[in-house]
Steps between C-alpha positions, in 0.01 A plus 500: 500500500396693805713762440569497131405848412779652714744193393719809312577618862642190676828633402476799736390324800810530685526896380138538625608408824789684511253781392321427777705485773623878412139594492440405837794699622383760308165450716653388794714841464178751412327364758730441805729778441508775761737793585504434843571106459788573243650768735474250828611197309798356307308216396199388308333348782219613710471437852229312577327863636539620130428212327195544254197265493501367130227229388591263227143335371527116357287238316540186353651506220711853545860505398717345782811671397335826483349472820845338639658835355315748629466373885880441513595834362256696681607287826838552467469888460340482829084473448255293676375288245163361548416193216105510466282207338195613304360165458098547571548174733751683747739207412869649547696202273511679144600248226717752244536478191765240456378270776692655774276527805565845731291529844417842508476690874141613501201483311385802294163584746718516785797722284189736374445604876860628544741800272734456294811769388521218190320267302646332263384229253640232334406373159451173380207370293242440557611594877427870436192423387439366819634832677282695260197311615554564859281767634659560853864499266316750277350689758869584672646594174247711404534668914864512445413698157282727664767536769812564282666214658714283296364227311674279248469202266766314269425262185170431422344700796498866389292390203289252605422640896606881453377561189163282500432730849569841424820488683806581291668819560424795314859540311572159365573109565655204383408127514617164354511504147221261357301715265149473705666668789688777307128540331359486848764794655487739149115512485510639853749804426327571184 
């Protein structure tokens, strides 16, 4: 019953994450991507010296396989993946949303203090609801905005964090497919 209204889109799942995992190399690619690296490099991976900072925010109750998705594609292309909780208590053990626990590598305060080339949310609900209601989360995004740094969000996120903050990009965006957030993301480009 918890997720009856989007019951028409169980079927795509496994396409969604497929959809997914070429978005993030799509990211991984705009963001990471530099003349000089292609033209000293054969490979896709950084050295450690290149490797850019990228912050991936968690909550109880965000999507495990998201969050599982976009840490081991963005580690394997070479980034240093940082796993943040935002849990006001500074507790790092996030329950996600299908009981899997993940211990995250820092708390949000202590992420907020440092830069990011990337942040990058996973969805999950209500888990971004959680994200949205971090301030110090909201408060990078919104410096990362202001900074044109990269910033991204898959699922639920761009509509219920980006769009509820003021931070989707000018041009366009996409979200899971539940009516509420396709509501959520289209009243914002109107």
């Amino acid at each position: 019953e918890r997720y009856a209204d989007t019951a028409p889109f169980c079927g795509t799942m496994t396409l969604m994450r497929t959809v997914l995992a070429a978005t993030l190399f799509v990211i991984v690619s705009s963001a990471f991507y530099s003349p000089s690296f292609a033209a000293r490099s054969n490979s896709l991976r950084m050295s450690s010296s290149d490797a850019k900072r990228v912050l991936v925010p968690i909550a109880d109750d965000s999507e495990e396989i998201e969050t599982a998705c976009i840490t081991d594609t963005l580690t394997r292309f070479g980034a240093s993946v940082t796993v943040a909780s935002v849990k006001p208590d500074g507790e790092l053990l996030c329950k996600m949303s299908r009981g899997i626990k993940f211990m995250a590598d820092t708390t949000i305060d202590a992420a907020a203090k440092e830069e990011w080339d990337l942040i990058a949310l996973p969805g999950g609900m209500p888990g971004a609801e959680h994200l949205r209601d971090s301030e110090p989360l909201i408060s990078l995004l919104e410096e990362q905005k202001k900074a044109k740094k990269t910033y991204a969000a898959v699922c639920a996120s761009p509509a219920v964090v980006f769009a509820s903050k003021g931070l989707l990009p000018e041009d366009s965006a996409t979200c899971y497919p539940a009516p509420g957030f396709r509501e959520a993301i289209k009243a914002v480009e109107s």
